[in-house]
C-alpha positions in Angstrom: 17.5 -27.0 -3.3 14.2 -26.3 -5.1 13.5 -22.8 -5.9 9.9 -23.6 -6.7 7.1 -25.8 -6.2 3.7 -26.7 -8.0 0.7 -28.1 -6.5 -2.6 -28.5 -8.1 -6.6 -28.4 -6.3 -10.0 -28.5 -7.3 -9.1 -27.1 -10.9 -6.5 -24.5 -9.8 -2.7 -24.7 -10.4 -0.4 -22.6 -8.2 3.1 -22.2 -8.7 5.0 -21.0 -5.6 9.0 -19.4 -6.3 10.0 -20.4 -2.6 13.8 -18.5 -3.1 14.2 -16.5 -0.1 18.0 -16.0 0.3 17.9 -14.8 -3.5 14.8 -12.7 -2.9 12.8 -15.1 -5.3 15.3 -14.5 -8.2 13.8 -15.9 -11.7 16.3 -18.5 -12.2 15.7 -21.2 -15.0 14.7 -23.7 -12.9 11.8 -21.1 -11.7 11.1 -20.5 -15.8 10.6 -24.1 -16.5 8.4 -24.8 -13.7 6.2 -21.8 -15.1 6.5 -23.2 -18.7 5.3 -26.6 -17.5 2.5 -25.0 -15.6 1.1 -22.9 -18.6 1.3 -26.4 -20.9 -0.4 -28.2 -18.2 -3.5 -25.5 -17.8 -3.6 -25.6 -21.7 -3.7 -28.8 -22.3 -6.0 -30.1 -19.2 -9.4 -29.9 -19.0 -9.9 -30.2 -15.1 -7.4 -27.1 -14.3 -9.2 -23.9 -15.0 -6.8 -21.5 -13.5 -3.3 -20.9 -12.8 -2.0 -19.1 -10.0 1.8 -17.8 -9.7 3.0 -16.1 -6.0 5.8 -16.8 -4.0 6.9 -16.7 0.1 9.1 -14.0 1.9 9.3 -10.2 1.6 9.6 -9.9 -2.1 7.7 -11.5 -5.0 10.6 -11.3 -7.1 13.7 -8.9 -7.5 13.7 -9.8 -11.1 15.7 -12.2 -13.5 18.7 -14.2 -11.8 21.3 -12.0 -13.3 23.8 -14.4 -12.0 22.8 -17.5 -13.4 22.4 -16.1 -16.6 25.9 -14.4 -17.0 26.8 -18.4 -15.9 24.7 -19.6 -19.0 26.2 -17.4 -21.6 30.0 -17.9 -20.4 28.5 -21.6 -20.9 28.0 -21.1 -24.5 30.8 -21.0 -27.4 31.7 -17.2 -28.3 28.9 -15.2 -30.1 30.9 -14.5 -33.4 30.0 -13.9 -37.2 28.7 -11.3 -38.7 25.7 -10.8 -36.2 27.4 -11.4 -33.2 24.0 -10.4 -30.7 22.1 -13.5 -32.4 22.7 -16.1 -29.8 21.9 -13.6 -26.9 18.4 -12.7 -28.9 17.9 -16.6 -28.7 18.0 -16.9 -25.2 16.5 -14.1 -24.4 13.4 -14.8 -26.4 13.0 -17.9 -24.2 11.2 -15.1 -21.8 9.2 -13.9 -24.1 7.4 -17.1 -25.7 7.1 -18.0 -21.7 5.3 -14.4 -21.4 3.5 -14.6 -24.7 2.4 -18.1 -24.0 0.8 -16.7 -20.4 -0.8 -14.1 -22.3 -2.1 -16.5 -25.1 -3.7 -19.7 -22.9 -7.1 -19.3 -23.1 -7.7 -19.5 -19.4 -7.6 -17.3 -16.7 -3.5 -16.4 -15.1 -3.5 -14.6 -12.0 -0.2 -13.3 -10.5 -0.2 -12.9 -6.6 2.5 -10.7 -5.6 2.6 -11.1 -1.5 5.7 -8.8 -1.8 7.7 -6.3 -4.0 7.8 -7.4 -7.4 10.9 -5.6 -9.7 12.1 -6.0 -13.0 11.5 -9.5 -15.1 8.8 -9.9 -11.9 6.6 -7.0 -13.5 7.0 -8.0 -16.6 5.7 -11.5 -16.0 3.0 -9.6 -14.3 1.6 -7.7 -16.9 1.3 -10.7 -19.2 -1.1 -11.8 -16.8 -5.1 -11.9 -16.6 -5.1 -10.3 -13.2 -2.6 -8.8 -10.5 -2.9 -8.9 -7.1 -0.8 -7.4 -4.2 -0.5 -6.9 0.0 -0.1 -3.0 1.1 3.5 -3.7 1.0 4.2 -4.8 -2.2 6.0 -2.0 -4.6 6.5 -2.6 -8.1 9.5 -1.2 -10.1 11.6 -1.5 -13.3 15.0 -0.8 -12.2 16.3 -1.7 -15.7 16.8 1.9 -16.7 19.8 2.1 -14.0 21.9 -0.8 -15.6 22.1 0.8 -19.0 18.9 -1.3 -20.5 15.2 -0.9 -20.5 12.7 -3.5 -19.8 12.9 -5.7 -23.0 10.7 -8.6 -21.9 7.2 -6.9 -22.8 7.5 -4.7 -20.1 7.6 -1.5 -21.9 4.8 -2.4 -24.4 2.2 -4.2 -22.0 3.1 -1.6 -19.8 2.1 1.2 -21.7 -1.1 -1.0 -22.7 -2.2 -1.5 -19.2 -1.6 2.1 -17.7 -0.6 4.0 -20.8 1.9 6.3 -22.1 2.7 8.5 -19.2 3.0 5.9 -16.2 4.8 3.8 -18.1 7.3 6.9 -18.9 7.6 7.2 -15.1 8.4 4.0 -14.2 10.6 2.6 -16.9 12.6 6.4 -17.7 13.2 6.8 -14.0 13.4 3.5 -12.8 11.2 4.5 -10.0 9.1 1.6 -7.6 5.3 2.8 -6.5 3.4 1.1 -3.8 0.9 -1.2 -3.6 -2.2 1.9 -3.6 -0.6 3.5 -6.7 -0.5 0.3 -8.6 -4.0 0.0 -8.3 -5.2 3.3 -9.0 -2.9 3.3 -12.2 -4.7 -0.1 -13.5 -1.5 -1.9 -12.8 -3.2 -4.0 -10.1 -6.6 -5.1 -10.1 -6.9 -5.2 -5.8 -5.0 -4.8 -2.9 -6.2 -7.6 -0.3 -4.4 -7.7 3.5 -0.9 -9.7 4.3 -3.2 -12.6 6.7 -5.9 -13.1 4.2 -4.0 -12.7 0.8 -4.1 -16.3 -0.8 -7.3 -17.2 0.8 -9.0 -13.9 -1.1 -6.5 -14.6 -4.3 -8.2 -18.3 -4.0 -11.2 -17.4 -4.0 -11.2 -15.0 -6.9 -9.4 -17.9 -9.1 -11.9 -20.2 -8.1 -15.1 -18.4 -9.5 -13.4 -19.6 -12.9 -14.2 -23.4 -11.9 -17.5 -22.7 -11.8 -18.3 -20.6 -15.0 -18.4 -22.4 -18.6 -14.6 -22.5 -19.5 -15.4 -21.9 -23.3 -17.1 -18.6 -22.8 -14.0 -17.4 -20.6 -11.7 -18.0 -23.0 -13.3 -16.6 -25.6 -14.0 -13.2 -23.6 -10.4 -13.2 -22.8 -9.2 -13.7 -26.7 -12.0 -11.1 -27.6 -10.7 -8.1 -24.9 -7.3 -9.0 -26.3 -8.3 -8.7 -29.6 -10.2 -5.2 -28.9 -7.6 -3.9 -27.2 -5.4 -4.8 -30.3 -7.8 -3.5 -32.9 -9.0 0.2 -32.8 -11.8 -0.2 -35.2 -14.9 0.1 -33.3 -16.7 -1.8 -36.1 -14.4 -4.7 -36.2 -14.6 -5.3 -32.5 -18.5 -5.5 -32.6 -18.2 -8.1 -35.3 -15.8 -10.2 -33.4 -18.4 -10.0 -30.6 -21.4 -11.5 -32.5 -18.7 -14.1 -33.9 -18.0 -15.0 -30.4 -21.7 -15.1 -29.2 -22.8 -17.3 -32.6 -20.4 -20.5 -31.2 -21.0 -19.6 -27.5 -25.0 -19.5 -27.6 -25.2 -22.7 -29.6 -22.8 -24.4 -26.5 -24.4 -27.0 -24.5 -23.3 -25.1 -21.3 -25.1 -22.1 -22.6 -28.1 -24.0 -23.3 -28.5 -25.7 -19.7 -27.7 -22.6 -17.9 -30.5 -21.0 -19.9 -32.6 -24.1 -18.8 -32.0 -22.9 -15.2 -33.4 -20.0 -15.4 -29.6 -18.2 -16.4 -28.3 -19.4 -13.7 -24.9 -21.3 -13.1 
């Protein structure tokens, strides 16, 4: 059985983790469907954003713990004198796949229809934009199996809605509903159960009609600001930006029209 399905229209790419009976557990057959999503928005010109939601009650409960207690018995023995090497290996596997959503340079949107928990959040934040339904919550339940949140989550977390919600959620393990999320900065909008996709659609597609070099470079330059904390060097990565963009041929007929797309 599938756990996951990609489709592709008018210049958006959706993947869809259709895993019900496993409440949309990340297994790897739902990691390389995402990988080869990212590499197809990255490397073609016609798909301009890429959407990730799922069906059922829950988003995701997090990582398929199962499966990958199933991989590592798979392996030989971790021995030597670093014996934690081979599970740093693997586990990095979810981080390139987060850092890679993070670094495209187009727009990733995350559409949570339901509660979203552990690796689900963490995929999340490495998003452009987060949406939910009322009845989503978000959590990182990490805390009560001994670990914290070691795909990103603590650091983009703490980025996103700093130091002290970040404390809450991953010290206590706590979830917060769909309201909370927003006013923290965790989502961007809470839109209702019957219309969700068609109002997560219709955000995505204002990116097909908007020149696709100038979004990427506003989405490297906010990264980079939010990286940088000198004011100066921020403004001078602005006017970097705006020397390429204004000499664009998409700038130059949209200023033919008046400014207008």
């Amino acid at each position: 059985m599938t756990h996951v399905r990609t489709t592709t229209d008018d210049g958006l790419i959706t993947v869809t983790i259709d895993r019900e009976e496993k409440r949309n557990a990340i297994s790897p057959q739902v990691t390389q469907a995402l990988w080869d999503a990212v590499r197809a928005l990255s490397e073609r010109e016609e798909l301009r954003c890429l959407v990730i939601t799922a069906v059922g009650g829950y988003f995701t409960a997090g990582l398929d713990l199962a499966a990958a207690a199933a991989a590592r018995k798979a392996d030989p023995p971790d021995e030597g004198p670093h014996p934690g090497w081979k599970y740093r290996r693997g586990y990095r596997q979810h981080h390139l796949l987060y850092d890679e959503l993070e670094a495209v340079e187009k727009p990733v949107v995350l559409a949570a229809q339901g509660t979203c928990l552990g690796a689900g959040v963490e995929m999340a934040l490495s998003c452009d934009f987060r949406f939910c339904t009322p009845a989503a919550e978000w959590g990182l339940p990490e805390v009560g199996l001994g670990v914290i949140p070691g795909s990103g989550g603590t650091s983009r977390l703490t980025r996103i809605v700093g130091p002290a919600w970040a404390k809450y959620m991953t010290m206590t393990g706590a979830r917060i509903g769909a309201e909370k999320a927003r006013a923290i900065g965790l989502v961007h909008d809470v839109f209702p159960a019957g219309t969700f996709m068609d109002e997560v659609n219709a955000f995505a597609r204002r990116f097909c009609a908007l020149p696709a070099d100038s979004v990427g470079m506003a989405k490297l330059a906010v990264d980079l600001a939010a990286d940088v904390g000198d004011r100066g060097v921020q403004r001078h990565v602005d006017r970097l930006v705006n020397t390429s963009l204004t000499r664009s041929d998409a700038y130059k007929a949209r200023l033919a029209k008046g400014g207008k797309a």
